[in-house]
C-alpha positions in Angstrom: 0.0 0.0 0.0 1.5 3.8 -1.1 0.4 6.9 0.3 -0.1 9.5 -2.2 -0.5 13.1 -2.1 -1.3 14.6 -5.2 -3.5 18.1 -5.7 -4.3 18.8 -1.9 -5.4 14.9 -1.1 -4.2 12.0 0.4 -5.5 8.8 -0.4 -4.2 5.0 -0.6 -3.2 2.8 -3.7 -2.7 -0.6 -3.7 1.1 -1.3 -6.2 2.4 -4.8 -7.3 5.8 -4.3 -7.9 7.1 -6.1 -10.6 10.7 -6.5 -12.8 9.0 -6.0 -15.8 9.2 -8.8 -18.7 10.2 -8.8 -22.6 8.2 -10.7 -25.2 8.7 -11.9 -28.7 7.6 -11.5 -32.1 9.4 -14.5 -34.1 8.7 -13.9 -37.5 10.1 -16.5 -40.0 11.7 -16.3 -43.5 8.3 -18.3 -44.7 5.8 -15.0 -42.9 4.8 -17.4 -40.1 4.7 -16.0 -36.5 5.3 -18.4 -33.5 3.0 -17.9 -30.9 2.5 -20.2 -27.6 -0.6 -21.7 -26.1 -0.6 -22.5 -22.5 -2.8 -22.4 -19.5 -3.4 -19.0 -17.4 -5.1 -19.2 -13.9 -6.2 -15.9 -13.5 -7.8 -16.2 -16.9 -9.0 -19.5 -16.3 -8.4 -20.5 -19.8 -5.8 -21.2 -22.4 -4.5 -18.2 -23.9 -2.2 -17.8 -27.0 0.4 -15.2 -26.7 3.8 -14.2 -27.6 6.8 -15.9 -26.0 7.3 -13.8 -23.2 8.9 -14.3 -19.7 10.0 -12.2 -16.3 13.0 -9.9 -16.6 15.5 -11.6 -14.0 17.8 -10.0 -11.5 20.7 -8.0 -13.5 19.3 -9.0 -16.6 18.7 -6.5 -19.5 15.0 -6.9 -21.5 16.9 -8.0 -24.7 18.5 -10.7 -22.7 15.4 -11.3 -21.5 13.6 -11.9 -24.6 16.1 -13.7 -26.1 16.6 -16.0 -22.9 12.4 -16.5 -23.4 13.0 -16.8 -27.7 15.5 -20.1 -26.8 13.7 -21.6 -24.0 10.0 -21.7 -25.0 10.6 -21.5 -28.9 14.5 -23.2 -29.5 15.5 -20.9 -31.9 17.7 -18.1 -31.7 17.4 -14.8 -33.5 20.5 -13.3 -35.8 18.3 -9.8 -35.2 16.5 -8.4 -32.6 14.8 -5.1 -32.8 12.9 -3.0 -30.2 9.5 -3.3 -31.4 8.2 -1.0 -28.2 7.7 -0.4 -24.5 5.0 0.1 -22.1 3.0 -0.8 -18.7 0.8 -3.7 -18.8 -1.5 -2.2 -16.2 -0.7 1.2 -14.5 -3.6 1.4 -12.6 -1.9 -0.9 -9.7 1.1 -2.5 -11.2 4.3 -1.3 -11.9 5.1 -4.2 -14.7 7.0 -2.7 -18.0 7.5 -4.7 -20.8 9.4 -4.4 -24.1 8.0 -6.7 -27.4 11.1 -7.6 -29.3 11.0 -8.4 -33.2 13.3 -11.6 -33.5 14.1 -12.2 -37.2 16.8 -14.3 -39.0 16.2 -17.3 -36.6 17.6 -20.5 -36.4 16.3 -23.7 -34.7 18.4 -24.9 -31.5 16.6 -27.2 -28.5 13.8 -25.7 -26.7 15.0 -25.6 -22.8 11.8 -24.6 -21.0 11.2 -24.8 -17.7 9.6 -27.8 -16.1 6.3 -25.9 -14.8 5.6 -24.7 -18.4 3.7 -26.4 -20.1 3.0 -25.1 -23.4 2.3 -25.9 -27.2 4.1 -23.8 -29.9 1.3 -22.5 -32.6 3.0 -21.2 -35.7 1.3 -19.2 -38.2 0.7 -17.4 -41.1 0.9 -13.9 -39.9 -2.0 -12.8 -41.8 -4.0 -15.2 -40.0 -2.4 -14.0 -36.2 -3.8 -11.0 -37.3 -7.0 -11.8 -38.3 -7.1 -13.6 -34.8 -6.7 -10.1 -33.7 -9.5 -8.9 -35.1 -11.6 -11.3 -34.3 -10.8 -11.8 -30.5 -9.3 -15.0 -31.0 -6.3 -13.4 -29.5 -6.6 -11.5 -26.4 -3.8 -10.9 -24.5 -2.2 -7.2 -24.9 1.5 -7.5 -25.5 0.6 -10.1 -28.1 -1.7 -7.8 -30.0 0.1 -4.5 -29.7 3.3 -7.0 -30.6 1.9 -8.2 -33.5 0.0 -4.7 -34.6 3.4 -2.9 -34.6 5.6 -5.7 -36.2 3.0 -5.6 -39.0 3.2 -2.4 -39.5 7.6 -2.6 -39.4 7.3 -5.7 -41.4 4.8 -4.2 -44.0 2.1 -6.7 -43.4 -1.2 -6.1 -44.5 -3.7 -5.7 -41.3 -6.5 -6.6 -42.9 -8.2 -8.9 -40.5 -10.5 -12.2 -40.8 -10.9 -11.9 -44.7 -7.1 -12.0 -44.8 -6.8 -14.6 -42.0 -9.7 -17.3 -43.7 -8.2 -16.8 -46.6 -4.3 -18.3 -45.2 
């Protein structure tokens, strides 16, 4: 709980403090995007999302996002480029997170950690977008990932007519 005085009042704000994460847009020589599936409590469903994972102690969000790239992907980018940066909820959490585009990649083992359990969902990335646009995708660093690296990339946002037709 945080005391805050702001124009003449006091009042009390819940904060979760948080190290912030990095997430990844892998985009593939072919124009698929990986994406992962796995299970979310608070959500109480599956949700499909970027690979993404907590920034650790002393490290940077590239190494982050690379780090998340190998272990819930295996593969390993030959670029990386910050895609952008924001908080996930400013409201009551102090989370930041940088998307990453990872492009030139090349397959190595995945090395994820034993209490993830996730399945890897590669796409067309007309079609992740059209799962944008339809709500099939829900989670916010995935869609502002994958809005942004469209519009870097040059892809087309056209929606579900683009994503039935892939």
């Amino acid at each position: 709980m945080d005391t805050v005085r702001e124009d003449g009042q006091t009042y009390v704000r819940e904060v979760v403090r948080h190290n912030g994460g990095a997430g990844v847009v892998a985009c593939f020589a072919d124009g698929s995007v990986a994406l992962v599936r796995q299970y979310r409590h608070p959500t109480r469903s599956y949700v499909l999302e970027l690979p993404a994972g907590r920034i650790e102690a002393g490290e940077g969000p590239d190494v982050c996002a690379a780090r998340e790239l190998e272990e819930e992907l295996g593969v390993v980018a030959g670029r990386m480029e910050l895609l952008s940066e924001f908080y996930t909820t400013p409201g009551f959490c102090a989370e930041r997170l940088w998307v990453y585009l990872a492009t030139d990649l090349r397959e190595t083992a995945r090395r994820h950690e034993e209490d993830e359990i996730i399945e890897v969902v590669r796409l067309p990335f007309a079609r992740a977008l059209g799962m944008v646009a339809s709500g099939e995708i829900e989670d916010a660093k995935t869609i502002i990932g994958l809005l942004v690296a469209a519009r870097r990339l040059g892809v087309p946002a056209g929606g579900a007519a683009e994503a039935e037709a892939s």
